[in-house]
N, C-alpha and C positions, 0 to 999 in steps of 0.2 A: 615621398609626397612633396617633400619641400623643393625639391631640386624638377619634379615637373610639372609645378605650379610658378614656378619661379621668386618662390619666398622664403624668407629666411624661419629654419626648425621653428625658431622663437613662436614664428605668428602663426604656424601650423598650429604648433600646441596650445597656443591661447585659444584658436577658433574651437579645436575641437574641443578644447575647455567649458568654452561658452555656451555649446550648442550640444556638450552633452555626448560627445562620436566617442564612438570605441571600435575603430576598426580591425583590431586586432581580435574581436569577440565575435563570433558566429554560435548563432543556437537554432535549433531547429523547432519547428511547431508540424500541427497534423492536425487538420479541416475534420468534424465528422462531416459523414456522407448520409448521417440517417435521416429519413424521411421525416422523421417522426420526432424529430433533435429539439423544436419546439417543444412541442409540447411533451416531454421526458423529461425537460428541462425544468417547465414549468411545475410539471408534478412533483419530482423529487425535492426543490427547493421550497414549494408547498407543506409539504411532509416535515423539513427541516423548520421552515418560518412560524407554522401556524399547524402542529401535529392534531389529529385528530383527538377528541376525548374518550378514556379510558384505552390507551392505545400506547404500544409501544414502537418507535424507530428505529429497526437497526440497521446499520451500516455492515454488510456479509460480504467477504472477499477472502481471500488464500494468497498468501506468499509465500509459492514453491520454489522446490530447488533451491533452502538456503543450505550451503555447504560448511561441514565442519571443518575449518582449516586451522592448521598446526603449522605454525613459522619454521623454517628447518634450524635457524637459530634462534637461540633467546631473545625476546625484548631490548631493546635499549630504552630506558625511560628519558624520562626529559632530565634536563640538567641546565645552569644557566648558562647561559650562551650557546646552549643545542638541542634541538627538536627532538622529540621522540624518533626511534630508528627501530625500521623492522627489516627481516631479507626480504627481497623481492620473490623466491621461491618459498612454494608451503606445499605441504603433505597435504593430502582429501583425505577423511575416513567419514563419508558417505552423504546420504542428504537429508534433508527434512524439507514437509511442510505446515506451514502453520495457519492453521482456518481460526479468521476471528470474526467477531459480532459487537462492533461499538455501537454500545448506547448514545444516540443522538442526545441526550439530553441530558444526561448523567456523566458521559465520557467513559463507562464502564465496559469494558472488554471480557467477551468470554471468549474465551481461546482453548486450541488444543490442535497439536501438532500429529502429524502423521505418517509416515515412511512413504509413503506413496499419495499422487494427487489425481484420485478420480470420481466420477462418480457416486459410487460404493462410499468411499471417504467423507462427501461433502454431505449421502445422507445420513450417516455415522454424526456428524456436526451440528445437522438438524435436530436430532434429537436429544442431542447433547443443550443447541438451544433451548428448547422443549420443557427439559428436565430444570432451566435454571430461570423462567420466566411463568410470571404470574399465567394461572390458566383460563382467566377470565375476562383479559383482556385480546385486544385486537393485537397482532402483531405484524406490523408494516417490512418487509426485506425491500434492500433495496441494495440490488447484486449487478455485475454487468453480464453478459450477453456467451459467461462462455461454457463451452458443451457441456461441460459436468455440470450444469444447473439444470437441465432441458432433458436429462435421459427420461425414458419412460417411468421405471422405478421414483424418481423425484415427481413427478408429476400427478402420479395414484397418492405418494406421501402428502402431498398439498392439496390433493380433493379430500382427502380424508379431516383435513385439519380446514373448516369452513374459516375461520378467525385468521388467517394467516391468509396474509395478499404480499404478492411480488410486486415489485414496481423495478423495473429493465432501465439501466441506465445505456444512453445513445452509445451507438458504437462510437468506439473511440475516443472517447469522452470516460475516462474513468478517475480522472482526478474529481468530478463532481461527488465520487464517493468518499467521504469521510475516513474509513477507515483508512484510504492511503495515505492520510495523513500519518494517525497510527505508525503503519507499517514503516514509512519513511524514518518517523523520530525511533522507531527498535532499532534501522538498519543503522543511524548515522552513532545513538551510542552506546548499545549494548553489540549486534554482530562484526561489523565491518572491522571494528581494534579489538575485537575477542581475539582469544586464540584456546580452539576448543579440538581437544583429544579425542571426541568420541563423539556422537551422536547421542548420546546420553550426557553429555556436558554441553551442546550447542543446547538441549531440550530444556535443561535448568535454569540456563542462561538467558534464554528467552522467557520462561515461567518468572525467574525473576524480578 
């Protein structure tokens, strides 16, 4: 930059100091397209700001396909003057997923993982929320847009339950759900520096 701007590094790096440029950093973003991006917007964050009374919020989503990986060698822990060291290759011994439900107002998680992510699965989870929430109150979901919410089976389960309302977050737009928040702080530090032999040890680990 400096040599085809005609200035010397020095004044490169103060400008981009001053003004904040990182042009060595690229990130990417993604537009929704929903029609309806207003006002999904407005409801869900409704729901978060000012929840209904006698009513609970839950934040419902799945984090599939986490895999149980095993380093081919040991750990190096930290030491001073050296970073933790792991190998770059690792064993699979299989996958999980994990369906949870944050309480918006509490921060309370009901969770429960499953070998498989469908359908069938998610209404397995439904009643598992069911089983662990007052039955007299309203209970708000607020899920995004994808197919295993919508099968027909799911959809006789919620006429049958008059107190239970969905509210559909905008395509594309899934960070406005809460529990990804959640899911992020599991991945960054219980899975990601796990090292789990089984699928029965990635399972406790995340129960943890």
């Amino acid at each position: 930059m400096a040599a085809a701007a005609g200035h010397a590094p020095s004044t490169i790096h103060r400008i981009w100091q001053a003004f904040g440029l990182q042009p060595h950093r690229v990130e990417t973003f993604k537009l929704s397209k929903d029609p309806l991006f207003v006002e999904k917007v407005r409801d869900i964050v409704g729901l978060y700001m000012a929840p209904p009374e006698r009513a609970l919020v839950l934040c419902v989503d799945e984090k599939s396909q986490i895999q149980a990986l095993d380093r081919t060698q040991p750990l190096l822990p930290m030491r001073p003057g050296q970073v933790e060291r792991r190998s770059h290759d690792y064993t699979r011994h299989g996958t999980l997923s994990l369906f949870a439900a944050l309480d918006a107002a509490t921060g309370k998680v009901i969770g429960r993982c499953f070998a498989r992510h469908r359908g069938r699965e998610f209404l397995k989870f439904l009643r598992e929320i069911e089983n662990n929430v007052p039955t007299d109150l309203d209970v708000h979901l607020v899920i995004d847009n994808y197919a295993t919410h919508k099968t027909p089976a799911i959809r006789r389960w919620l006429a049958r339950h008059p107190l239970w309302h969905v509210h559909f977050t905008p395509t594309s737009a899934s960070w406005i759900n809460q529990v990804e928040r959640f899911f992020a702080n599991l991945t960054e530090k219980q899975i990601r520096r796990g090292v789990h032999r089984s699928t029965r040890q990635l399972k406790r680990a995340i129960q943890d």
